[in-house]
C-alpha positions, 0 to 999 in steps of 0.5 A: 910458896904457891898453892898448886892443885896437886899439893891441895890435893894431897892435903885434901886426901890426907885430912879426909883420910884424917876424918874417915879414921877418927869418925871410924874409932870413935863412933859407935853408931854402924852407919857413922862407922861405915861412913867413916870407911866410905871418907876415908877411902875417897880420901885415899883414892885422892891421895893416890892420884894426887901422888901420881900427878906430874905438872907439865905432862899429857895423857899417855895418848900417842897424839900430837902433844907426844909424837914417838914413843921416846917422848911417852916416857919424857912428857907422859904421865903414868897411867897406872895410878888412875887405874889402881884409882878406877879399881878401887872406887868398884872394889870401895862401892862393893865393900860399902854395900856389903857392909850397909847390908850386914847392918840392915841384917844386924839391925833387924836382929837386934834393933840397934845400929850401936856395936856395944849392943853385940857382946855375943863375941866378947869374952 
């Protein structure tokens, strides 16, 4: 069995997805726990590109390598995979500000960073 980039790829996604999870389940530090999402996001985002690369395929670009639109469907790769991609790094970099900014406030409320400081909320 040869080692191709995609199955790397895939393998690679699900191990950093494997280390995002476990870093955000065990950790108890609001920093390493956001770290954890951040990890497991780019993970999940190699995954997905990883799952919709098909070797032997262009761009979908109408060009010289796919002369008509019959050929688009046979030697073209889906686009939509990478735009999901694309809109999931903004969204993943929006989510990760917001949560760093929740911390700092958190952390200048309370002067911690562990959660099992915030026992407001538990019954």
């Amino acid at each position: 069995m040869t080692l191709t980039i995609d199955k790397v790829a895939l393998v690679l996604g699900m191990i950093l997805m494997l280390i995002g999870l476990w870093g955000g389940f065990t950790r108890t530090n609001l920093l390493k726990i956001i770290l954890s999402f951040s990890i497991f996001d780019t993970g999940l985002n190699i995954l997905i590109v990883a799952l919709g690369y098909l070797p032997g395929r262009t761009a979908p670009i109408i060009d010289g390598n796919v002369v008509t639109a019959e050929n688009l469907a046979v030697k073209a790769i889906d686009p939509v995979p990478q735009a999901l991609v694309l809109t999931a790094i903004v969204i993943g970099f929006g989510v990760t500000a917001l949560m760093l900014a929740y911390a700092l406030k958190m952390n200048q409320h309370r002067k911690s960073l562990d959660i099992n400081h915030y026992t407001d909320l538990k019954w």
